[in-house]
C-alpha positions as CSV (number, residue, x, y, z in Angstrom):
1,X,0.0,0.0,0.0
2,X,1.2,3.2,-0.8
3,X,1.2,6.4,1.7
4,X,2.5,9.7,0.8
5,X,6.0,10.6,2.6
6,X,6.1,14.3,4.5
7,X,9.4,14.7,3.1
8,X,8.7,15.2,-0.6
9,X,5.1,13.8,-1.4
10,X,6.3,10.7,-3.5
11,X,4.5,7.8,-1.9
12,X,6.0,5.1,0.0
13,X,5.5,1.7,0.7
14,X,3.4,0.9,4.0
15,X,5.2,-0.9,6.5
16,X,4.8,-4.7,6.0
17,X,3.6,-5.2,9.6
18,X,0.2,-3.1,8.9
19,X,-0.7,-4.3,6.1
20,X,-0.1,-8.0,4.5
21,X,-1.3,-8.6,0.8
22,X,-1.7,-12.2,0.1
23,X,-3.3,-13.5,-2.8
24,X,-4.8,-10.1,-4.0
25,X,-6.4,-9.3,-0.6
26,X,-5.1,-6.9,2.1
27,X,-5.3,-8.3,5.4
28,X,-5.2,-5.9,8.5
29,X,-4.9,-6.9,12.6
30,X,-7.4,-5.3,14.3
31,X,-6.9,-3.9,17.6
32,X,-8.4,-4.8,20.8
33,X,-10.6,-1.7,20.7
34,X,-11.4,-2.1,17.0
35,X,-12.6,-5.5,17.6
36,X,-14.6,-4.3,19.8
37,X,-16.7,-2.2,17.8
38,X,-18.1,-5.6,15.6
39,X,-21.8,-5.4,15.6
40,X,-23.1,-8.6,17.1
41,X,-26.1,-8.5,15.0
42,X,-24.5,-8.6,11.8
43,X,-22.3,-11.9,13.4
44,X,-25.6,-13.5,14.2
45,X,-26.9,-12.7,10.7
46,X,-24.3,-14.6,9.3
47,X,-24.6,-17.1,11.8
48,X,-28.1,-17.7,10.7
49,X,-26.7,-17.5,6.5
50,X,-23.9,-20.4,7.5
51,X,-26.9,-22.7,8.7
52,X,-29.4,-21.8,5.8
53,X,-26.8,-22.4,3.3
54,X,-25.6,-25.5,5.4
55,X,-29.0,-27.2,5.0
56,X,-29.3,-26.4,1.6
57,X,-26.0,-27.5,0.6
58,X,-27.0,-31.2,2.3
59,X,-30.5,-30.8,0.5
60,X,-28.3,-30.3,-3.0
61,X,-26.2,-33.3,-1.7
62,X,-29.0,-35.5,-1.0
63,X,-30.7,-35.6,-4.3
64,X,-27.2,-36.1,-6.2
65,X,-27.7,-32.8,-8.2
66,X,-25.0,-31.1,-10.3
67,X,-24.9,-26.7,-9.5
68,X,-26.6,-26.7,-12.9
69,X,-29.7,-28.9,-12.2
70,X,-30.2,-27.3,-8.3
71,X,-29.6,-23.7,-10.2
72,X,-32.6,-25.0,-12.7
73,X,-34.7,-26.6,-10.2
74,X,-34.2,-23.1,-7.7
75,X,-34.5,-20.6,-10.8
76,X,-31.3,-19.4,-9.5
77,X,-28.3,-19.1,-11.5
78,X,-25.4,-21.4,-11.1
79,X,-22.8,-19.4,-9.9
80,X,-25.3,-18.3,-6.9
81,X,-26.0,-22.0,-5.8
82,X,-21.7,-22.8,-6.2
83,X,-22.1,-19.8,-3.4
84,X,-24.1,-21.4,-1.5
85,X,-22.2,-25.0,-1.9
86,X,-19.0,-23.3,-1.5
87,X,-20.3,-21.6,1.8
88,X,-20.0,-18.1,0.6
89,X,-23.4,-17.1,2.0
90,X,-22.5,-13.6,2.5
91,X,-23.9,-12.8,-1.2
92,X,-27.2,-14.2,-0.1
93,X,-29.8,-12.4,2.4
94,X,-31.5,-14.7,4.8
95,X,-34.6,-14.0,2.8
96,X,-33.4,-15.5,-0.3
97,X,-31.9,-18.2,1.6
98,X,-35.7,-19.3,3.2
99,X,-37.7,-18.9,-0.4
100,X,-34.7,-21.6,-1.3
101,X,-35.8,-23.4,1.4
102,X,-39.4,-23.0,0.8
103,X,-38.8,-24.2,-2.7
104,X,-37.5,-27.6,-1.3
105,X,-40.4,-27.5,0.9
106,X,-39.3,-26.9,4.2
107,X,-40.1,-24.3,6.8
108,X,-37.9,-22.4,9.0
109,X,-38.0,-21.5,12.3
110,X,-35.1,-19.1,13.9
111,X,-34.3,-18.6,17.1
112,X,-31.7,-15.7,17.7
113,X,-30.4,-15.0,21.1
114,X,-28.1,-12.1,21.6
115,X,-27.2,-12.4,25.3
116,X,-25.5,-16.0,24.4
117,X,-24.9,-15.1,20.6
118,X,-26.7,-18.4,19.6
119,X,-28.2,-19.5,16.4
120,X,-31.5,-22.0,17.0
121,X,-32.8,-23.2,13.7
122,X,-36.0,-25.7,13.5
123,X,-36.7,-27.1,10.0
124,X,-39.8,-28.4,9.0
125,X,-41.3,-30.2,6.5
C-alpha cells in the first residue's frame, strides 16, 4: 500500500507489519478496541446464513444434483447455488436463503439469542 511521505510527497511503501497482501487481498490486525466495535447482529446474521446455506447445501447433496440442475430446479443461476455449496453465503440475504428453502419444501423457524450469541434453527417439512 502506498502512503505519501512528508518529506517530498512521493508515496511510500506501508510498513509490511500493517498491512499483509496475500493472494490479492489486504489483510489488516485489528486492535483490541477495533474489535470491539463488531456489531453482534451482523455476526448472528451470518450465523443464521452459514446454517441456511448448510441445510441447503445437504438438501443439494441428497438428491445427487449437479450446480446446474439445483440452479434449474431453484430458478437461480449457477454461480449463486456454487455460493451457497462453496459456503460463501455472505452474497445471499437470509430471505433469499428461506424462499430456497421454501422451494425444497421446508419451513424455518429461527431462534436468535443475543445475550448468548446463539443461532436456534427448527426445520420443518
Amino acid at each position: 500500500m502506498m502512503v505519501p511521505n512528508n518529506d517530498d510527497d512521493k508515496p511510500t511503501e506501508a510498513p509490511i507489519s500493517e498491512n499483509k497482501k496475500s493472494s490479492g487481498a489486504i489483510h489488516q490486525k485489528m486492535s483490541k478496541s477495533e474489535l470491539s466495535t463488531i456489531n453482534y447482529d451482523d455476526v448472528l446474521v451470518l450465523r443464521v446464513k452459514k446454517e441456511l446455506g448448510n441445510i441447503v447445501k445437504e438438501l443439494i447433496k441428497d438428491k445427487k444434483w449437479t450446480q446446474a440442475q439445483a440452479a434449474e430446479y431453484l430458478g437461480i443461476n449457477q454461480p449463486r447455488v456454487s455460493d451457497i455449496v462453496n459456503g460463501r453465503v455472505n452474497r445471499h440475504s437470509v430471505d433469499k436463503l428461506i424462499e430456497i428453502l421454501d422451494i425444497f419444501g421446508y419451513s424455518i423457524n429461527i431462534i436468535l439469542s443475543k445475550e448468548t450469541e446463539t443461532v436456534d434453527l427448527s426445520i420443518i417439512k
